[in-house]
C-alpha positions in Angstrom: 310.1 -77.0 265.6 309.3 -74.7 263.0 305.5 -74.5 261.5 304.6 -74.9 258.5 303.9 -71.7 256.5 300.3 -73.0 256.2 300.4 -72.4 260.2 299.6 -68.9 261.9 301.3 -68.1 264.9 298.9 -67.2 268.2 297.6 -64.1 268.8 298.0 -62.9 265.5 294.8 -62.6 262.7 295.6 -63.5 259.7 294.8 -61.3 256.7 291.8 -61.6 254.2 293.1 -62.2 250.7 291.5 -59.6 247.8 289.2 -61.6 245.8 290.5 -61.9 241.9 287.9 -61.0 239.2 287.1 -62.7 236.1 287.1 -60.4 232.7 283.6 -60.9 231.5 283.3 -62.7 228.8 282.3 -61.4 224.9 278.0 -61.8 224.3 277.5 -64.6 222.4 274.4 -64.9 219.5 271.7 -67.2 219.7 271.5 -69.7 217.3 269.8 -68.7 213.9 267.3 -71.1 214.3 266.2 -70.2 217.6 265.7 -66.4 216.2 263.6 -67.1 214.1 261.3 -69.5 216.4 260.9 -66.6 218.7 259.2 -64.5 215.6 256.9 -67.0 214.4 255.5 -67.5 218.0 255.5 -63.8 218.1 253.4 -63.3 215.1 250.8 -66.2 215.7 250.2 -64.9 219.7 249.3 -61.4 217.6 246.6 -63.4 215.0 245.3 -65.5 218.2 241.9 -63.8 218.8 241.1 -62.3 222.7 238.5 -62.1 224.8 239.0 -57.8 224.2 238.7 -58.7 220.4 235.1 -60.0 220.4 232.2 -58.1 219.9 228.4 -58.7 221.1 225.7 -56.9 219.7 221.5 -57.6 219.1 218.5 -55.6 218.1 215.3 -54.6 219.7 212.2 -56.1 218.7 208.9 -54.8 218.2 206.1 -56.8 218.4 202.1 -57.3 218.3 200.3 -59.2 221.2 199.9 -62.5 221.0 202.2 -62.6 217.8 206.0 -64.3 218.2 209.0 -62.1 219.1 212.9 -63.2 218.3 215.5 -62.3 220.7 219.1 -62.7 219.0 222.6 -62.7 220.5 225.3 -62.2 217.8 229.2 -62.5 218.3 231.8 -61.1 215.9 235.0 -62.6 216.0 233.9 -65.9 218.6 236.5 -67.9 220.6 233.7 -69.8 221.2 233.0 -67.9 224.7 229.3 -68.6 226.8 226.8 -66.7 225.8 223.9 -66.6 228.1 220.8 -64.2 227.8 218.7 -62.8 231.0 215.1 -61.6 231.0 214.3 -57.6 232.5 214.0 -59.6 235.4 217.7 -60.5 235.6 216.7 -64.7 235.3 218.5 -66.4 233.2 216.7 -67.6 230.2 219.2 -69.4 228.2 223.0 -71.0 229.1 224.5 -71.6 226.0 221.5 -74.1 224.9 220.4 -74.9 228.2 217.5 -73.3 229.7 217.0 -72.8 233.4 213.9 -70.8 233.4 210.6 -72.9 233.1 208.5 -70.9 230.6 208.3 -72.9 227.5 207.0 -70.0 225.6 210.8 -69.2 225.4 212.0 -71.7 222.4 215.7 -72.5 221.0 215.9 -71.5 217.6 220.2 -71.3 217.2 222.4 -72.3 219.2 226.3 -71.4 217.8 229.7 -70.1 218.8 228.9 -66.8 217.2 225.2 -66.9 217.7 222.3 -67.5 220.8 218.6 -67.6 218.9 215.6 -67.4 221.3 211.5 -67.3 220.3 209.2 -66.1 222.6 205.6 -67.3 221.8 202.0 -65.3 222.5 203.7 -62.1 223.6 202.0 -60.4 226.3 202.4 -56.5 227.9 204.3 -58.3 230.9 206.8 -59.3 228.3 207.9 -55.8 227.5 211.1 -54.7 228.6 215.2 -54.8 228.6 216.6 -58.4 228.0 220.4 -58.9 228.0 223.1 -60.6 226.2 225.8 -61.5 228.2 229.5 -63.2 226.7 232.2 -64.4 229.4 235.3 -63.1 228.1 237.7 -60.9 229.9 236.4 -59.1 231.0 233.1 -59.6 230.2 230.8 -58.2 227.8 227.2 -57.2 228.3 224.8 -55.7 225.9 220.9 -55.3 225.9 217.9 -54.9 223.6 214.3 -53.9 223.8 210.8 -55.9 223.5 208.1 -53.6 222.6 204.7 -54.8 222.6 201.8 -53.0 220.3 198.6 -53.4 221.0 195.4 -53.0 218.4 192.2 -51.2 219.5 190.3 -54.2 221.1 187.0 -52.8 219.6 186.1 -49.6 216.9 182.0 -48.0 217.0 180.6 -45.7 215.4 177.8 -43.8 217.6 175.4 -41.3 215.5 173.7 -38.5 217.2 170.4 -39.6 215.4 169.9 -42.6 213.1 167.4 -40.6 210.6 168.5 -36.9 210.1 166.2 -34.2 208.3 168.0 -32.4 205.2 170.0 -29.2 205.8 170.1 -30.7 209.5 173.6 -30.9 211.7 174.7 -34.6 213.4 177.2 -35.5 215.5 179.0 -38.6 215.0 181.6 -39.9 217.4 183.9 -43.1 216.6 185.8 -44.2 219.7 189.2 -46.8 219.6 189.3 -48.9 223.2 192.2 -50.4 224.4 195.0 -49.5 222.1 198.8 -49.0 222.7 199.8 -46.6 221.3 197.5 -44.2 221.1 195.7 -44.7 217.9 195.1 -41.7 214.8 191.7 -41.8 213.8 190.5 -40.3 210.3 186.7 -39.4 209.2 185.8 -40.4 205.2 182.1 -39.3 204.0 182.2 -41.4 200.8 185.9 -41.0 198.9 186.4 -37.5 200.8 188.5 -37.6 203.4 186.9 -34.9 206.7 189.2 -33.2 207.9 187.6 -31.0 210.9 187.4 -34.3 213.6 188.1 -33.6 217.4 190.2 -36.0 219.0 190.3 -36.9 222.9 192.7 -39.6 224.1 192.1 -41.4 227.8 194.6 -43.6 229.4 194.2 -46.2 231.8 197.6 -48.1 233.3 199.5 -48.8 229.8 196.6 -48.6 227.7 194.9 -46.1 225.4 191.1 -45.1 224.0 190.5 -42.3 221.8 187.3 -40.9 220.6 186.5 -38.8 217.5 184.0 -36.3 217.2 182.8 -34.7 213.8 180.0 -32.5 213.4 177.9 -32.6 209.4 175.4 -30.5 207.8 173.4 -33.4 205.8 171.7 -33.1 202.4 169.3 -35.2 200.2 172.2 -36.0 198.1 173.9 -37.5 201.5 170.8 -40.4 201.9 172.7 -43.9 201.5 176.2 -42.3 202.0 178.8 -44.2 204.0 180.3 -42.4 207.0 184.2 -44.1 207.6 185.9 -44.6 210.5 189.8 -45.6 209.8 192.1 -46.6 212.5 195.8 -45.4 211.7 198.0 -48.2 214.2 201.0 -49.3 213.5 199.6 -52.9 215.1 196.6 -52.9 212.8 196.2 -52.4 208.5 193.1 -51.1 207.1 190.6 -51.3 210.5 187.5 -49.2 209.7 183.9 -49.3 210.7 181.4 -47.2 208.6 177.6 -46.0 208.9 175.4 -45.4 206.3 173.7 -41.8 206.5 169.6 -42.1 206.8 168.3 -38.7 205.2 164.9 -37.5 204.5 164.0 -34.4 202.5 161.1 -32.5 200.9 159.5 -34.0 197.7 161.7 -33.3 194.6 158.8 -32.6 191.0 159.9 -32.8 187.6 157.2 -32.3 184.9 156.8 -33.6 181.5 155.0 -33.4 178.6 154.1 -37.2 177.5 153.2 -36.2 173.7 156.1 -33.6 172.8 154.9 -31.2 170.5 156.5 -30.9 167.3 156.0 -27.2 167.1 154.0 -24.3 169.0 151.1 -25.7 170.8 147.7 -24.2 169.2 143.7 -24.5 169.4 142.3 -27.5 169.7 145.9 -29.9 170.2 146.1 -32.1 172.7 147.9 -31.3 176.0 149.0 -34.2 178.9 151.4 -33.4 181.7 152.9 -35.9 184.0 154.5 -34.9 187.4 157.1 -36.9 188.8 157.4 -37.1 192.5 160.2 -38.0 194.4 160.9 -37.7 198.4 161.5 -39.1 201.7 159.6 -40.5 203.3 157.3 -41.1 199.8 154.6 -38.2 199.1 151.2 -39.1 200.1 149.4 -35.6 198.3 150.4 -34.7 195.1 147.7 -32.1 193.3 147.5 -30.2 190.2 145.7 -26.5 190.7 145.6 -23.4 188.4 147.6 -20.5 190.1 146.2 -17.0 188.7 142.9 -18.5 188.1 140.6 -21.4 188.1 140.9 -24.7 186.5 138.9 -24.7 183.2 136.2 -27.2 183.2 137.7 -29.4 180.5 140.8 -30.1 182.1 140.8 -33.4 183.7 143.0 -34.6 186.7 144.1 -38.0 187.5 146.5 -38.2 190.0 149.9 -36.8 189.0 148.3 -36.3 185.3 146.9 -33.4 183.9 144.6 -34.1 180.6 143.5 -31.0 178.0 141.8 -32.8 174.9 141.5 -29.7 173.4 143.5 -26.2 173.8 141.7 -23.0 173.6 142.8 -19.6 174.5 141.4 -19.7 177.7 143.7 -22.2 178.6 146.6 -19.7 179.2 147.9 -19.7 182.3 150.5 -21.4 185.0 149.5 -24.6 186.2 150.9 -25.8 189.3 152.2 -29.4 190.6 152.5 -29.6 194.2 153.6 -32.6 196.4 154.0 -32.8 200.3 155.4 -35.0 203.1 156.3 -35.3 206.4 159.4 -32.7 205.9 157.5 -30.1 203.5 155.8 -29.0 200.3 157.3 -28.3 197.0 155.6 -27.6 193.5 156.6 -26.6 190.1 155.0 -24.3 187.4 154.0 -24.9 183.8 153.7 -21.8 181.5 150.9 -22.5 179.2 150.2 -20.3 175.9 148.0 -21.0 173.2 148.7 -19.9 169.7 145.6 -19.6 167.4 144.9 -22.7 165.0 147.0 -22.6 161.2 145.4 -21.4 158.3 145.4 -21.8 155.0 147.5 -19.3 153.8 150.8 -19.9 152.4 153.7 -19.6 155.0 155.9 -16.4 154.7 159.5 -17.0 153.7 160.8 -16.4 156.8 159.5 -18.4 159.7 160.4 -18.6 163.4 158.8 -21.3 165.7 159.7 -20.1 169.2 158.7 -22.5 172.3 155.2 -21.9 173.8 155.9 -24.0 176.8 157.9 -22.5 179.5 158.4 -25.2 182.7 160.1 -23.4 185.4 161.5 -25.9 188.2 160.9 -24.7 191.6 161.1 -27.3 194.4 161.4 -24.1 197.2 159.8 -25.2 200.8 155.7 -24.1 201.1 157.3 -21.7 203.8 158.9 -18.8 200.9 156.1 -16.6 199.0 154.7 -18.1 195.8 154.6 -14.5 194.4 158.6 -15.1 193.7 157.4 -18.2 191.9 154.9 -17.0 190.2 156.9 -13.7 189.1 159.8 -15.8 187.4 157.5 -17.8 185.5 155.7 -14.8 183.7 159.0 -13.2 183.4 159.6 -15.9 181.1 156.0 -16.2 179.2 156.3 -12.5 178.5 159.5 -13.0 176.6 158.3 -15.8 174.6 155.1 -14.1 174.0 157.1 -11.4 172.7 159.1 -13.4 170.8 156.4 -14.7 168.7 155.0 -11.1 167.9 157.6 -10.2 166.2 157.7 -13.3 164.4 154.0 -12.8 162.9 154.7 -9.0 162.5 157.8 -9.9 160.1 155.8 -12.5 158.3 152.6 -10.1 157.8 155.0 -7.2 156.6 156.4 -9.5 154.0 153.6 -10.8 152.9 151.9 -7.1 152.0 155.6 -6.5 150.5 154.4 -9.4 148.1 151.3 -8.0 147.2 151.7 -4.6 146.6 154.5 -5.8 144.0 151.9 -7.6 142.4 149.6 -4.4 142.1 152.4 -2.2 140.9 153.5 -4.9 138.3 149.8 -5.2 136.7 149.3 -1.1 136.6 153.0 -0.7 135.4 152.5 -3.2 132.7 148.9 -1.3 131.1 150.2 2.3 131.4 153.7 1.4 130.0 153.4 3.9 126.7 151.1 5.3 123.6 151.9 5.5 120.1 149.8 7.0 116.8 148.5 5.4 113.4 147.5 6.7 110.5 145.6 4.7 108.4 144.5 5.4 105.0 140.6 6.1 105.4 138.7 5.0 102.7 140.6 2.2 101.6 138.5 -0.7 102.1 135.8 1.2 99.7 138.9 2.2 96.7 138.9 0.1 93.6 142.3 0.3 92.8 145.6 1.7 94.8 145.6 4.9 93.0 142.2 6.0 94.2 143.1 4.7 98.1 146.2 6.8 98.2 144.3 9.9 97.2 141.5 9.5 99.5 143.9 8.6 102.2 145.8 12.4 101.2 142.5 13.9 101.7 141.3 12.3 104.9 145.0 12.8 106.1 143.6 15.9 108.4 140.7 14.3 109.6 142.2 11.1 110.8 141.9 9.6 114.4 144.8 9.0 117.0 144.6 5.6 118.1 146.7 4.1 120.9 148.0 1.3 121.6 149.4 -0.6 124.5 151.8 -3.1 124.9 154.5 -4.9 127.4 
C-alpha cells in the first residue's frame, strides 16, 4: 500500500523546513492631527508649575518685649502646596490654618495658597529664636527666620557724689541703665553741651545687661540751677533721660553803685551815697563798709550796705571798701574817692576836660589773697586820673595868662603907637587982623613948642 507523501517512513527524521521571512514593510506617518496633539500636550506639561519651581522665603523680626511680633511665610509661584510653620522648638504652630499648638498668643492673621500670616502677642525673651517655614513639595522646601527680642533698661538713676557742692569743687556723678538688652550707650549733657569724658562699665547677668556711667565735674557759681542729663541711646527706647539739677554755693559776689550819678567831677561840699549789692550762697549775713588806708571820717554815716557823705571835703580822699562774707568766704570791692575843690567864679577856659573822679575797681578775690594787690590796683588807677586832671587845670591856667597878657600888650601898644609936631602961630589969639598974626607967628617961629600927640 503506498503512503501518502504526507507520511514518513520509520526510522527516518524528517527534516526541519527553513522558515520564510517577510520584507519589512515601508514606516508609515502618523496622522497630521495626531502630530500636532502630541506638541500642544508637550508645551502645556512645560507651563505646568512643579513642586522644584516654587520658592519659600520670610524675614526675621525684631521686636520689643511685650510688643507684637509677625511671623510670615511667603510662596512664589504656589501650586497651592501645605505650608506649615514650626517654633525653635520644632512644634508645630500652624498646619495650613490649623493650629495644633495651644498657646493662643500665636494668632491667624493670613491664611493663602501663596501666604501663611502668624502674630505672636506679649513677646517675651523665651520667644527668641529660629522659627521655620516649611512647604511640601518635592522635595520639600524649608526655610527659617529669626525673632529678636529688645529689651529697654527697666530703670535709669542718677546718683551724685554730693547733693550741695562748693564752687571750684570736683563731683562725681554716676548714671546707671539696669536690665537692658542690648547693652545700652549712655551720654552725659550739662545744659545744651553734650560731656564727652564719661566712663562706661557694662555687667551682664544671663541675657541681660546694666551699664553705669561715671563723669567727674569741676563746678562753678555759674553751674547753680544747671541740669545734669542722662540719655539712654537703645534701639528699644526714644528719648529716655533722667537729669539732676546741680546745687552750688559760692562766695558773696559786690557790685557798687552810686545812687545820685554825678553829672560831672565830684567836688567840696556834694553829696556822696554808695550802695553795695550783695549776692551769694548761702545769703551774706555781714556785709561792712571800712576805710582801707585810713580811718572813717566822722561825717560819713553807715547804714547797712549804704554809705552816706552829705558833704565832700578833701579829707574824704581815699579807698573805701565793701566787704561781704558767708559760709564759703569773704569778698569786697574798692571805691576810689577824690575830691576836686569847689567851682569858682571865674569864667571857664576855652578848653575844658572833665575826667572821672570816681574809680570803682571790682574785686570779688577770696579774704585768703593779700589786700595789698587790691589796694595797689586801685591807686594805680586814682594816680592816672589824678594826673589826668592836672594837666587839664595846667592848660586852662596857661591859657587864661595867654589872655591877659594880650590884654596888657594891646592897651601899652595902643598909647605908645607914634608922635608927631605942630606949629602953631603964637600970638594969634591976641592979633587984630591976619596980617599982624602971620608976622608974629614968623617971629615966634624959633621959639615954638613941640607938642605931641597920640592916637590909635
Amino acid at each position: 500500500m503506498a503512503s501518502s507523501p504526507s507520511s514518513s517512513s520509520p526510522g527516518r527524521t524528517p527534516r526541519p523546513r527553513r522558515p520564510r521571512h517577510a520584507a519589512p514593510a515601508p514606516a508609515t506617518p502618523p496622522p497630521p492631527g495626531l502630530a500636532l496633539l502630541l506638541l500642544t500636550a508637550a508645551a502645556a506639561a512645560a507651563l505646568l508649575p512643579t513642586g522644584e519651581g516654587q520658592n519659600l522665603f520670610t524675614e526675621d523680626v525684631t521686636v520689643v518685649e511685650g510688643d507684637i511680633a509677625t511671623i510670615s511665610c511667603r510662596v512664589k509661584n504656589s501650586d497651592d502646596s501645605v505650608i506649615q510653620l514650626l517654633n525653635p522648638n520644632r512644634q508645630t504652630i500652624y498646619f495650613r490654618d490649623f493650629r495644633p499648638l495651644k498657646d493662643s498668643r500665636f494668632q491667624l492673621v493670613n491664611f493663602s495658597s501663596s501666604e501663611l500670616r502668624v502674630s505672636l502677642t506679649n513677646v517675651s525673651i523665651s520667644d527668641e529664636g529660629r522659627y521655620f517655614c516649611q512647604l511640601y513639595t518635592d522635595p520639600p522646601q524649608e526655610i527659617f527666620m529669626t525673632i529678636t527680642v529688645l529689651v529697654p533698661p527697666r530703670n535709669l538713676v542718677i546718683d551724685i557724689q554730693k547733693d550741695t557742692a562748693v564752687e571750684g569743687e570736683e563731683i562725681e556723678l554716676n548714671c546707671t541703665a539696669m536690665a537692658s538688652r542690648p547693652a545700652t550707650t549712655i551720654k552725659w549733657y550739662k545744659g545744651s553741651t553734650e560731656l564727652t569724658d564719661g566712663k562706661s562699665e557694662v555687667e551682664q547677668w544671663s541675657d541681660m545687661y546694666t551699664v553705669t556711667s561715671q563723669i567727674s565735674l569741676t563746678v562753678k557759681r555759674e553751674d547753680d540751677g544747671v541740669p545734669v542729663v542722662c540719655e539712654v541711646d537703645h534701639p528699644a527706647v526714644k528719648d529716655l533721660q533722667t537729669k539732676r539739677y546741680l546745687d552750688v554755693m559760692y562766695k558773696p559776689q559786690i557790685r557798687v553803685s552810686q545812687l545820685l550819678p554825678a553829672s560831672g567831677p565830684t567836688r567840696e561840699g556834694d553829696l556822696l551815697d554808695l550802695l553795695c549789692h550783695v549776692e551769694g550762697k548761702p545769703e551774706p549775713t555781714d556785709t561792712t563798709w571800712f576805710r582801707v588806708d585810713d580811718e572813717m571820717p566822722p561825717h560819713v554815716t553807715v547804714s547797712g550796705s549804704n554809705l552816706h557823705i552829705s558833704s565832700l571835703n578833701k579829707s574824704d580822699n581815699g579807698t573805701y571798701r565793701c566787704e561781704a562774707s558767708n559760709e564759703v568766704g569773704k569778698s569786697f570791692v574798692d571805691y576810689m574817692l577824690y575830691v576836686y575843690d569847689p567851682l569858682t567864679t571865674l569864667p571857664p577856659p576855652t578848653t575844658t576836660t572833665i575826667m572821672p573822679t570816681i574809680i570803682i575797681i571790682a574785686d570779688t578775690t577770696a579774704a585768703t589773697e593779700p589786700a595789698v594787690h587790691d589796694s595797689r590796683a586801685g591807686e594805680e588807677s586814682a594816680i592816672t586820673a589824678v594826673d589826668h586832671a592836672v594837666i587839664g587845670g595846667v592848660v586852662a591856667v596857661v591859657v587864661f595868662a595867654m589872655l591877659c597878657l594880650l590884654i596888657i600888650l594891646g592897651r601899652y601898644f595902643a598909647r605908645h603907637k607914634g608922635t608927631y609936631f605942630t606949629h602953631e602961630a603964637k600970638g594969634a589969639d591976641d592979633a587984630a587982623d591976619a596980617d599982624t598974626a602971620i608976622i608974629n607967628a614968623e617971629g615966634g617961629q624959633n621959639n615954638s613948642e613941640e607938642k605931641k600927640e597920640y592916637f590909635i
